[in-house]
VEXSE-766446 format. One line per field, with one value per atom (N, C-alpha, C, O, CB): residue number from 0; atom name; z, y, x. Coordinates in steps of 0.02 Angstrom, whole numbers, plus 50000, padded with zeros to 5 digits. Glycine has a CB too. Layout:
<atoms>
i = [NUM; ...]
at = [CA; ...]
c3 = [Z; ...]
c2 = [Y; ...]
c1 = [X; ...]
</atoms>
This chain:
<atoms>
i = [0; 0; 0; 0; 0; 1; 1; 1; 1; 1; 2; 2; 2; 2; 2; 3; 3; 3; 3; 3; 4; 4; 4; 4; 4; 5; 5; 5; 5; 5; 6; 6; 6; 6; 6; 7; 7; 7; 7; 7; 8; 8; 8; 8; 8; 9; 9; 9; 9; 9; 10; 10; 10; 10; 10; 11; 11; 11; 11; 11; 12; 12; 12; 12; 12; 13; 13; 13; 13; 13; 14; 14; 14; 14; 14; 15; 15; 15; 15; 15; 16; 16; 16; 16; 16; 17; 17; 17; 17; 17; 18; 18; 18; 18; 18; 19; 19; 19; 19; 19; 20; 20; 20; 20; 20; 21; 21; 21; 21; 21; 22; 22; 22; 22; 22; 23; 23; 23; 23; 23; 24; 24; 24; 24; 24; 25; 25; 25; 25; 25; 26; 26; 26; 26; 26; 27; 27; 27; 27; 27; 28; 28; 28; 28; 28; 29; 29; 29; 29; 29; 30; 30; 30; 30; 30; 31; 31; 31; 31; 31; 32; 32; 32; 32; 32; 33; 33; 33; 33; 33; 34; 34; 34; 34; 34; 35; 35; 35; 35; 35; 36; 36; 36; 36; 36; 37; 37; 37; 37; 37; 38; 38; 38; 38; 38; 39; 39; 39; 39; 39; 40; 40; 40; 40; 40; 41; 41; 41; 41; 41; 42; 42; 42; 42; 42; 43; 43; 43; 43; 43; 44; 44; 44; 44; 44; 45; 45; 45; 45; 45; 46; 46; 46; 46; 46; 47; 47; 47; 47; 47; 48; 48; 48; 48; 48; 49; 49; 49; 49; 49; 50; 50; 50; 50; 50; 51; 51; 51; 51; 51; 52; 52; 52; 52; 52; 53; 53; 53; 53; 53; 54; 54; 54; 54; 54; 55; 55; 55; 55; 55; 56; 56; 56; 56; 56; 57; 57; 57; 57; 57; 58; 58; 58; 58; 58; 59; 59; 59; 59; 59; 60; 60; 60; 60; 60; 61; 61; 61; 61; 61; 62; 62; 62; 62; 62; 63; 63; 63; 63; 63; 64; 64; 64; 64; 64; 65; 65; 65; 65; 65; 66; 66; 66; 66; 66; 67; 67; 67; 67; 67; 68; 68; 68; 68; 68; 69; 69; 69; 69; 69; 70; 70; 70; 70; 70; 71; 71; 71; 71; 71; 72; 72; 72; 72; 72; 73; 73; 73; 73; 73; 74; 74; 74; 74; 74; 75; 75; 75; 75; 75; 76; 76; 76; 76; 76; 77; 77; 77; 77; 77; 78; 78; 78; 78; 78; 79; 79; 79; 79; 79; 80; 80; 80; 80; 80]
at = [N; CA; C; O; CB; N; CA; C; O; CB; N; CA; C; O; CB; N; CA; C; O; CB; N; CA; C; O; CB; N; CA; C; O; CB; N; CA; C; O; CB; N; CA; C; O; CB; N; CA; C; O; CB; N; CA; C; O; CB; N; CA; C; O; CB; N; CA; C; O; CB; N; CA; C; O; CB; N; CA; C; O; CB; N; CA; C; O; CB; N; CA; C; O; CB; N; CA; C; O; CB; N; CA; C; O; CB; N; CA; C; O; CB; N; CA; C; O; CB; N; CA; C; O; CB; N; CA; C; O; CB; N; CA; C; O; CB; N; CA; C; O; CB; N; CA; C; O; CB; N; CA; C; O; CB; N; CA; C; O; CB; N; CA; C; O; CB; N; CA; C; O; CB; N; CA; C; O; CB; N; CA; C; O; CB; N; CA; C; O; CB; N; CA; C; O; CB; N; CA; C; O; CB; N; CA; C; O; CB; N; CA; C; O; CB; N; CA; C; O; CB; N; CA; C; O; CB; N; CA; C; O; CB; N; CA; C; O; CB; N; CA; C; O; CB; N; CA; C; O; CB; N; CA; C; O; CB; N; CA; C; O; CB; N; CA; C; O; CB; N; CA; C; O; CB; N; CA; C; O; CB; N; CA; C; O; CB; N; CA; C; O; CB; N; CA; C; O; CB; N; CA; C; O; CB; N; CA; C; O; CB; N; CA; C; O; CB; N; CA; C; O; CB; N; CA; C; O; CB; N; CA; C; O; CB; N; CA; C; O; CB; N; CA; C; O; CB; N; CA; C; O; CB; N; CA; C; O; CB; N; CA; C; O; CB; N; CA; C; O; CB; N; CA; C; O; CB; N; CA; C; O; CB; N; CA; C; O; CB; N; CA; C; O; CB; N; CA; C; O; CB; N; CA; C; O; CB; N; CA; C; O; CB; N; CA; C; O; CB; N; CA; C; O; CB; N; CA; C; O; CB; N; CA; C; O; CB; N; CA; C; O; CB; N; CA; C; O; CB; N; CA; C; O; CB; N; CA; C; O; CB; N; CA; C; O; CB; N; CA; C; O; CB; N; CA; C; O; CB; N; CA; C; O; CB]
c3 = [50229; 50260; 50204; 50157; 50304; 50222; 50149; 50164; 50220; 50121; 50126; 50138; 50205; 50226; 50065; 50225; 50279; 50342; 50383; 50263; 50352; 50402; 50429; 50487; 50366; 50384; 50401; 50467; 50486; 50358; 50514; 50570; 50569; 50517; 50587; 50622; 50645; 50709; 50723; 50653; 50736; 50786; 50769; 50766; 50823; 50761; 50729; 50805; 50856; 50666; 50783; 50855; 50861; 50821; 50880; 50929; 50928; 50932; 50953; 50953; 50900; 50860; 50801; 50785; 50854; 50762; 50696; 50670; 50619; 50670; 50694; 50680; 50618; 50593; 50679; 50597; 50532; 50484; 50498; 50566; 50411; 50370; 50296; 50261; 50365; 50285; 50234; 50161; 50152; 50250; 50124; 50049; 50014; 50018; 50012; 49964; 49920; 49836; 49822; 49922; 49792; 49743; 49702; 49680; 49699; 49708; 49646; 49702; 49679; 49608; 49767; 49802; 49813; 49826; 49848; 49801; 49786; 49733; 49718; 49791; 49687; 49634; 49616; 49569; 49583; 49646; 49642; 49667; 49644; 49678; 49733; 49768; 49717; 49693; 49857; 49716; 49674; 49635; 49632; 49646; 49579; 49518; 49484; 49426; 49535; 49507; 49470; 49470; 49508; 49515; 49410; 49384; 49437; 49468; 49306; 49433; 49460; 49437; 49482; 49414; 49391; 49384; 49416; 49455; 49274; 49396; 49431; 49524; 49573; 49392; 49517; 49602; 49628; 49678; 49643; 49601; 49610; 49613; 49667; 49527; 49555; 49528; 49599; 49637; 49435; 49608; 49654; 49723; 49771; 49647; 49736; 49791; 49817; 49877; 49817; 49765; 49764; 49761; 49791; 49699; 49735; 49729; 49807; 49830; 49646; 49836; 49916; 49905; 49943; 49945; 49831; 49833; 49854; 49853; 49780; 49870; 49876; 49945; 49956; 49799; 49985; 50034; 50022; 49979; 50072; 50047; 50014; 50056; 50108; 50041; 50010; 50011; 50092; 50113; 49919; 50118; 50165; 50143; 50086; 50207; 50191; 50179; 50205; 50259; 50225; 50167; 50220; 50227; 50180; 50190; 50270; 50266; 50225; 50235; 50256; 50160; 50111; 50090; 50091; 50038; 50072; 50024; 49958; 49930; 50005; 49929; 49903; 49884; 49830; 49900; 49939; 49950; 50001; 50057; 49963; 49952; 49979; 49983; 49956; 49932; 50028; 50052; 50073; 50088; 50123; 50066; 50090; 50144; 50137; 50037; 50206; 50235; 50222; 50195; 50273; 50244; 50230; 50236; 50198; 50247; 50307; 50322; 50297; 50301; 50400; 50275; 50232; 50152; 50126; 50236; 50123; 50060; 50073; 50036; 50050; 50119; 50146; 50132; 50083; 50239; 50193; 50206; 50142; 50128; 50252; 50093; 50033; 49983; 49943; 50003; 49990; 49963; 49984; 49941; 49988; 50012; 50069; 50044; 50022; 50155; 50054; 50032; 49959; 49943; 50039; 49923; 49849; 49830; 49801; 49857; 49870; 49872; 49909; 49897; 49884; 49955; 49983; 49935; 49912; 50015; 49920; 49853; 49801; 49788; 49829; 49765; 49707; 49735; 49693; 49656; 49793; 49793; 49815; 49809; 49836; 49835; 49847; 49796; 49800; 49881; 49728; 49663; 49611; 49558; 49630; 49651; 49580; 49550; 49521; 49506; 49557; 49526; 49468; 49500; 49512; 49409; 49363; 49363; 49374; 49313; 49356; 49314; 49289; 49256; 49344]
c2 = [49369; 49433; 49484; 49498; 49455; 49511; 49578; 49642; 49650; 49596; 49694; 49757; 49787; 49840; 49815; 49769; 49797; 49763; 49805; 49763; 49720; 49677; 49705; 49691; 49630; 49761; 49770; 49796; 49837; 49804; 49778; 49779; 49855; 49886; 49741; 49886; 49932; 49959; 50018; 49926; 49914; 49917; 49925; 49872; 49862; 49968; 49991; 50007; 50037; 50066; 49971; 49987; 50057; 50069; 49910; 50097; 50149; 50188; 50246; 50157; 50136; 50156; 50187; 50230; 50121; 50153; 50156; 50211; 50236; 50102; 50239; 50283; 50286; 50230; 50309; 50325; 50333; 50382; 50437; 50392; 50329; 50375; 50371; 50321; 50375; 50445; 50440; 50454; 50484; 50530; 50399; 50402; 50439; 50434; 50323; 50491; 50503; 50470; 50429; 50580; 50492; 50454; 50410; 50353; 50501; 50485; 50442; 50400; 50344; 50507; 50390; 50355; 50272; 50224; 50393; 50273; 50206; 50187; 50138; 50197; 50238; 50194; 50160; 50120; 50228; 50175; 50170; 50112; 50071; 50221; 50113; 50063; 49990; 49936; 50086; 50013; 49952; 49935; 49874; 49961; 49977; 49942; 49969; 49951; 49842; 49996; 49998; 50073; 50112; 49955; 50090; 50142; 50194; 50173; 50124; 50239; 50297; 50261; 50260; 50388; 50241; 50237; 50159; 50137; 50241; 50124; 50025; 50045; 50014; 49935; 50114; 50106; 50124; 50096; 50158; 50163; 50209; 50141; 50112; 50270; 50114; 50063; 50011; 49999; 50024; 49993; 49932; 49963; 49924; 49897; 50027; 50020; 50063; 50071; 50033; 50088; 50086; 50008; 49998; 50128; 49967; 49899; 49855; 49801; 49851; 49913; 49852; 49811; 49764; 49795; 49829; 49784; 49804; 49774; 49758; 49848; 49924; 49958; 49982; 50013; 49960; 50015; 50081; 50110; 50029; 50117; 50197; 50250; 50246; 50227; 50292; 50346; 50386; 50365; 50400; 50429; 50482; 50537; 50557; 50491; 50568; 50655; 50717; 50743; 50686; 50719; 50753; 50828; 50866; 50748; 50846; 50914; 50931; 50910; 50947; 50975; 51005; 50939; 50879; 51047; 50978; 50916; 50905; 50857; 50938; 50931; 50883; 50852; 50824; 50871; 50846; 50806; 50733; 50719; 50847; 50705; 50629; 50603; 50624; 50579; 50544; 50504; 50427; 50408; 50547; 50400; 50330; 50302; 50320; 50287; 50256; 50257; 50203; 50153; 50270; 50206; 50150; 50086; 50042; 50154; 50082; 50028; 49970; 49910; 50032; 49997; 49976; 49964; 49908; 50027; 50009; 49986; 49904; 49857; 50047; 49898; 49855; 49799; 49763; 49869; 49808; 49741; 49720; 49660; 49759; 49770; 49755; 49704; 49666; 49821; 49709; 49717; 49636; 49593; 49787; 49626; 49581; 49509; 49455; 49633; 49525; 49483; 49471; 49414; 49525; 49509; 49505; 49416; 49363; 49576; 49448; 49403; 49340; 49312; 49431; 49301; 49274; 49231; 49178; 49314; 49263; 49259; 49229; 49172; 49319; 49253; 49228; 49169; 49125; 49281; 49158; 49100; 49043; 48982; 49106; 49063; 49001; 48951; 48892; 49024; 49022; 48999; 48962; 48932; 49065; 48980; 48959; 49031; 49020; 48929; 49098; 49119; 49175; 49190; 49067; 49202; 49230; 49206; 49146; 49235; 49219; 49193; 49231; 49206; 49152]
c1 = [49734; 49721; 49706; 49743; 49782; 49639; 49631; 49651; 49675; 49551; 49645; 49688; 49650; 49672; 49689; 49618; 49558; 49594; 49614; 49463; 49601; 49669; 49719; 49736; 49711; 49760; 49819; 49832; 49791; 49843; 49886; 49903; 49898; 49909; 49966; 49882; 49877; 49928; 49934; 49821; 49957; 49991; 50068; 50099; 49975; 50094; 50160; 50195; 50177; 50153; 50253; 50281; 50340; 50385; 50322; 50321; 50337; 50395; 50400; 50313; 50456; 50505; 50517; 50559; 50526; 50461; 50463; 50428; 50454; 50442; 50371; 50357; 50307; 50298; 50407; 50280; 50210; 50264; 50289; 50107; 50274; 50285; 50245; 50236; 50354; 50223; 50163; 50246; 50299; 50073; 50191; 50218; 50160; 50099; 50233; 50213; 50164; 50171; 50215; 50163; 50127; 50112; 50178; 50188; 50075; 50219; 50296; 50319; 50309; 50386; 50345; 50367; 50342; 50379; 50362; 50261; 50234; 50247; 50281; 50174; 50211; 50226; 50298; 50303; 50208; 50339; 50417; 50436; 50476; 50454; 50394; 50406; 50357; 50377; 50380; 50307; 50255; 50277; 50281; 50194; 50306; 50315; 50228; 50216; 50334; 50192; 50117; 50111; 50140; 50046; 50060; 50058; 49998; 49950; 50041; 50012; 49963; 49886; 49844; 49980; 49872; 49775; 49779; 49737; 49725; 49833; 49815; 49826; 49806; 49913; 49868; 49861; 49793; 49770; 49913; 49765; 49668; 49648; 49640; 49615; 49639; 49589; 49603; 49555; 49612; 49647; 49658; 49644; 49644; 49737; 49632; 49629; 49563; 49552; 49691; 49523; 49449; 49421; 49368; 49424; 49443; 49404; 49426; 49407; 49435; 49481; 49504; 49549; 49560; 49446; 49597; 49644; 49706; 49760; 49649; 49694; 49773; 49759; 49704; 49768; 49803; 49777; 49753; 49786; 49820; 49703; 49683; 49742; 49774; 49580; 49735; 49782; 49740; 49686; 49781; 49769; 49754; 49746; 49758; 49794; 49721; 49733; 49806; 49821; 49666; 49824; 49879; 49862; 49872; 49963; 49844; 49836; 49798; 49741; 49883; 49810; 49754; 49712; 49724; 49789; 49661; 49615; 49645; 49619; 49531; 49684; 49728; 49755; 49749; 49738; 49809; 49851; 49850; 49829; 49891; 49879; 49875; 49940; 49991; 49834; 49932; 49992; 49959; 49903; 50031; 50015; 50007; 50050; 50108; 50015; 50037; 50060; 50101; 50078; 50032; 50181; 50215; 50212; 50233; 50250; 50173; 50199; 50136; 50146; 50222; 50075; 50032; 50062; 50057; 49978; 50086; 50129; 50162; 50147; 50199; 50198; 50259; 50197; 50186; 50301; 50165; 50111; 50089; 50091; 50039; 50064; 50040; 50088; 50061; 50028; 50142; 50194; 50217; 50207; 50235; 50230; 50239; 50174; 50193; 50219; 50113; 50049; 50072; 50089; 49969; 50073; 50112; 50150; 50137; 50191; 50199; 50243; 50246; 50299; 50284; 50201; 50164; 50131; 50152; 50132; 50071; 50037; 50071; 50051; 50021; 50120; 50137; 50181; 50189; 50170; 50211; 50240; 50189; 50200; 50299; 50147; 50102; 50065; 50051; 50052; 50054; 50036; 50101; 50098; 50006; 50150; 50195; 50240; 50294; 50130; 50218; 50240; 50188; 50138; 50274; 50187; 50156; 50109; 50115; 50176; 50071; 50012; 49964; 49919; 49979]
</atoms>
């Protein structure tokens, strides 16, 4: 599944919560320019608009998914590489 995939259907408990930049990166482990870079190329989910032009956010539960494939990923390979 590529970042273009991600479920859309959030169930309506949970609610939409936008992350902004320090909060991903926090969560990622990846830096402010590898988060741009990866997710201009479609490897990262893209940021939103929140209000002003801006300001940006990311939505959680796209982080998660991302996050999630990650880890998926590296166990299927083995691990580092």
């Amino acid at each position: 599944m590529t970042i273009n995939e991600i479920p859309l259907n959030i169930p309506p408990s949970s609610g939409l919560q936008a992350l902004r930049l320090r909060k991903v990166q926090e969560k990622t482990g990846l830096c402010k320019s590898a988060i741009y870079a990866k997710a201009k190329v479609g490897q990262f989910p893209a940021p939103i608009k929140l209000g002003g032009s801006r300001t940006s956010g990311w939505l959680e539960h796209e982080i998660d998914f991302w996050l999630q494939q990650q880890v998926e990923d590296s166990r299927k390979t083995g691990g580092v590489q």
